[in-house]
Backbone as CSV, one residue per row, in Angstrom:
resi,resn,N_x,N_y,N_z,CA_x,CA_y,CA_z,C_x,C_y,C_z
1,UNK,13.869,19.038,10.619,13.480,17.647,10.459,14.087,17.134,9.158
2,UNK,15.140,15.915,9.375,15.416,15.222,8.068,14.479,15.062,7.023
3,UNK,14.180,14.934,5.812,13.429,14.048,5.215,13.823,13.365,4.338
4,UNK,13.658,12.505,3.371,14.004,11.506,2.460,12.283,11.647,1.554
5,UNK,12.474,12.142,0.302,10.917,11.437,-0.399,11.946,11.071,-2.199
6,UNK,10.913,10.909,-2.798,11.045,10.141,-4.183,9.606,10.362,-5.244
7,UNK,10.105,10.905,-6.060,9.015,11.434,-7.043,8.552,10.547,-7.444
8,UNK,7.231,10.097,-7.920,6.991,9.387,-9.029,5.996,9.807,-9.781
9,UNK,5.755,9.137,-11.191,4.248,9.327,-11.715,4.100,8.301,-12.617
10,UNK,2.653,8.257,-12.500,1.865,7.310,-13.432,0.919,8.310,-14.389
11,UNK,0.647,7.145,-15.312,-0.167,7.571,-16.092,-1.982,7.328,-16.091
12,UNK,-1.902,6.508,-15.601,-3.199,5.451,-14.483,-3.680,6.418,-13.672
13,UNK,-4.744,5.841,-13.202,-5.422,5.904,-11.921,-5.045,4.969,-10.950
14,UNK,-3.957,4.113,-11.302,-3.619,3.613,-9.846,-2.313,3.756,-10.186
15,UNK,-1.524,3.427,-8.710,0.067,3.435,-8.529,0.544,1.781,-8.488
16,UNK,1.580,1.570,-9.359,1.762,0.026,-9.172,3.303,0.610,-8.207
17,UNK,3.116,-0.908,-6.933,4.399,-0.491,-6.028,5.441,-1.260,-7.048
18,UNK,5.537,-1.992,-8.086,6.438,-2.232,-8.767,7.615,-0.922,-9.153
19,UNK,6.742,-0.022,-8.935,7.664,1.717,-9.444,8.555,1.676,-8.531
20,UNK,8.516,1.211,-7.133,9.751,1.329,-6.179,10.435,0.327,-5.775
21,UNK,11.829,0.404,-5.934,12.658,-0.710,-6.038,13.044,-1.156,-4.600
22,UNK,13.369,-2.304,-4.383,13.670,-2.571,-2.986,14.741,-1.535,-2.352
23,UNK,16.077,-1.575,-2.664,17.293,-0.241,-2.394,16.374,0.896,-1.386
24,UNK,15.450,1.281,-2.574,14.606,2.823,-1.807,13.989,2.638,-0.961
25,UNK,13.096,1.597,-1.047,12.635,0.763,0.285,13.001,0.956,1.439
26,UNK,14.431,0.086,1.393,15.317,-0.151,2.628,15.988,1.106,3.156
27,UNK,16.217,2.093,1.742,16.773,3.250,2.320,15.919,3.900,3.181
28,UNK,14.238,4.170,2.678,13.459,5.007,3.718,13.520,4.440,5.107
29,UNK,13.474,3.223,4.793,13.234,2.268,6.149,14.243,2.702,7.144
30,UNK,15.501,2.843,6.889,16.639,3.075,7.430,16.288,4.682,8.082
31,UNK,16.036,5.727,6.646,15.888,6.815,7.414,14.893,6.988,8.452
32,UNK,13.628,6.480,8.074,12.753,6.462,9.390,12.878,6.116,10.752
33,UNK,14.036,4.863,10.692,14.371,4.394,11.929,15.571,5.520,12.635
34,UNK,15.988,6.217,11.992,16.612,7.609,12.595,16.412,8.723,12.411
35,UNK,14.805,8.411,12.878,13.807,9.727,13.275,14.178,10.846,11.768
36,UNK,13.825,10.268,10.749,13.825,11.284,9.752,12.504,10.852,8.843
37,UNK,11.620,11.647,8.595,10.596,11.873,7.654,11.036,11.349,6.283
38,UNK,10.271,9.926,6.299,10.170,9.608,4.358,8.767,9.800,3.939
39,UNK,8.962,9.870,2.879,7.655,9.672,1.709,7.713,9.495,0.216
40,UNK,6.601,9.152,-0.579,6.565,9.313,-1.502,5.406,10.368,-2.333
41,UNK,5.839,11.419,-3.380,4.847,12.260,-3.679,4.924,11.547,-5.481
42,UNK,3.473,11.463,-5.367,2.856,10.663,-6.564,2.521,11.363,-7.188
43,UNK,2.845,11.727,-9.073,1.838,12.579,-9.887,0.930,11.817,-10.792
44,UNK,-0.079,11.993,-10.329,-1.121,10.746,-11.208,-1.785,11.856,-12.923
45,UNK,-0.473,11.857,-13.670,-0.929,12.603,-14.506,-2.287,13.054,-15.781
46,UNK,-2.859,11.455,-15.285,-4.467,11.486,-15.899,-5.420,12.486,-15.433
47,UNK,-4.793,12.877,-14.214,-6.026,13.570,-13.094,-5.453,14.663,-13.155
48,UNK,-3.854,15.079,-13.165,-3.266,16.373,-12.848,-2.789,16.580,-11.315
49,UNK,-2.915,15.597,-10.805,-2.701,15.578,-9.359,-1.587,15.256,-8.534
50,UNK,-1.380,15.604,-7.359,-0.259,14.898,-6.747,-0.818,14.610,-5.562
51,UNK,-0.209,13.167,-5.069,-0.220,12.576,-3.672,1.076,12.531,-2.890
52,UNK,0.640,12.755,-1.510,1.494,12.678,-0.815,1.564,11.162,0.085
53,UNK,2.349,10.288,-0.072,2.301,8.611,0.830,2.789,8.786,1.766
54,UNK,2.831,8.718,3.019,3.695,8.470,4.132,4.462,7.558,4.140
55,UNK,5.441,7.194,4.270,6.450,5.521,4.226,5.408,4.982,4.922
56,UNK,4.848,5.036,6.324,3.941,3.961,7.080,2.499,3.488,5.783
57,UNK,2.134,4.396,5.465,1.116,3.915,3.811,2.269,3.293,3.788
58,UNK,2.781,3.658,2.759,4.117,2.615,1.605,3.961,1.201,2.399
59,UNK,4.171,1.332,3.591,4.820,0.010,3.638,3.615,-0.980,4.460
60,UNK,2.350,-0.453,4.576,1.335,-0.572,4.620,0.400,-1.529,3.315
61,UNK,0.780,-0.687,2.311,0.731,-1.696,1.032,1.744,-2.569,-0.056
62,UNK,2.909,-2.327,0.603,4.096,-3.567,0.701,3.905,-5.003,1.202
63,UNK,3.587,-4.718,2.143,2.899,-5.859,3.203,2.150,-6.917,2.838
64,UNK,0.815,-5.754,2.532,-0.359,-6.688,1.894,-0.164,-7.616,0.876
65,UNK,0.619,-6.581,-0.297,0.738,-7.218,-1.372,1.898,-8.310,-1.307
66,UNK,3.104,-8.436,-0.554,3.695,-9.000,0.170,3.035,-10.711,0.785
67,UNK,2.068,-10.516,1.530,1.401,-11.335,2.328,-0.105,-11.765,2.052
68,UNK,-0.114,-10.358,1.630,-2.033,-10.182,1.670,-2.301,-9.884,3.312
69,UNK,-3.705,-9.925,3.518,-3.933,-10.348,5.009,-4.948,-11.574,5.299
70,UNK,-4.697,-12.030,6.514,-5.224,-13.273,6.512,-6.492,-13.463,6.929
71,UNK,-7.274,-12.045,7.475,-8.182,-12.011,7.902,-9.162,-12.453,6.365
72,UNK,-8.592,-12.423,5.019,-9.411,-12.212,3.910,-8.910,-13.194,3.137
73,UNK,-8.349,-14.103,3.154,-8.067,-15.282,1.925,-9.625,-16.061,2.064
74,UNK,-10.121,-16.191,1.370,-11.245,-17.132,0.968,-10.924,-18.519,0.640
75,UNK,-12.227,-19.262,1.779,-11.875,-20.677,1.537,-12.753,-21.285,0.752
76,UNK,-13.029,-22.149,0.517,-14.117,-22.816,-0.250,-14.847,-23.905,0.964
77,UNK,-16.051,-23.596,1.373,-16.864,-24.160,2.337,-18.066,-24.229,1.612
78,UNK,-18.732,-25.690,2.539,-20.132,-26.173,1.667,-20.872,-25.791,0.181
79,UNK,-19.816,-26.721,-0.315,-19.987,-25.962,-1.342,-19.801,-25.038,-2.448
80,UNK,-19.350,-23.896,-1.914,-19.660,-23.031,-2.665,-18.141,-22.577,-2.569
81,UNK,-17.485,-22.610,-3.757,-16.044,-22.109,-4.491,-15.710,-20.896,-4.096
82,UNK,-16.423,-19.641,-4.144,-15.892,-18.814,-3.426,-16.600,-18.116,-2.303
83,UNK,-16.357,-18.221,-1.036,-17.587,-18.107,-0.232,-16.686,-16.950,0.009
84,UNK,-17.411,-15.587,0.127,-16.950,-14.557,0.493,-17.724,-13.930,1.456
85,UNK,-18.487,-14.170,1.990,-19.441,-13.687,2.650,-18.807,-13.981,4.394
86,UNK,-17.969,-14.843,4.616,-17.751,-14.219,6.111,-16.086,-12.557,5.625
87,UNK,-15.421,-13.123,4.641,-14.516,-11.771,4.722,-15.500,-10.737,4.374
88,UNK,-16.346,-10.909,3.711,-17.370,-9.519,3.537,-17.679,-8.899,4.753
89,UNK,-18.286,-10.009,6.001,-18.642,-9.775,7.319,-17.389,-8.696,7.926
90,UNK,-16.617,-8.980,8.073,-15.463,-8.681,8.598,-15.265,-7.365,7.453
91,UNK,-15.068,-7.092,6.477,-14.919,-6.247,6.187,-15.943,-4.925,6.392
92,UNK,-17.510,-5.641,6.439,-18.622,-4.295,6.653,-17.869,-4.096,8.006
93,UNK,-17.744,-5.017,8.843,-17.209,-4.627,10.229,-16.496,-3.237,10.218
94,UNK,-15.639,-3.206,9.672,-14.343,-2.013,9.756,-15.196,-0.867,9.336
95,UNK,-15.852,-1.356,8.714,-16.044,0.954,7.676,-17.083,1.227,8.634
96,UNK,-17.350,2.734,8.959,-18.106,3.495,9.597,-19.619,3.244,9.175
């Protein structure tokens, strides 16, 4: 099985996708579309740890941050500036 991955690390507890440049992007994208395995393995060196991303993650939170999703932009109804309570709805929806 081909693969394609790309090291990274932070120093954080989170990963900013700013760390991956479009080029690598497009390159996984490319390899995936000819049946070859990408990823990214993350060392989150605060913790000592490493993650493994699948490109489908990766580009999973490309997207979002990309678009967001629309099920969750908040409108301002009767009132009240940030009504969050139907994306809340929708969000208890999803978790177990």
């Amino acid at each position: 099985v081909p693969i394609c991955f790309d090291a990274k690390e932070c120093a954080t507890d989170t990963f900013t996708m700013r760390n991956i440049h479009e080029h690598q992007i497009k390159f996984m994208s490319d390899f995936e579309k000819q049946d070859g395995v990408s990823f990214l393995v993350i060392m989150f060196t605060g913790r000592n740890r490493l993650y493994y991303m699948r490109f489908s993650e990766l580009e999973g939170f490309l997207e979002r941050a990309k678009n967001g999703h629309p099920n969750y932009f908040v409108e301002s109804k009767g009132g009240a500036l940030v009504h969050y309570l139907e994306p809340l709805s929708r969000d208890l929806s999803g978790h177990d």
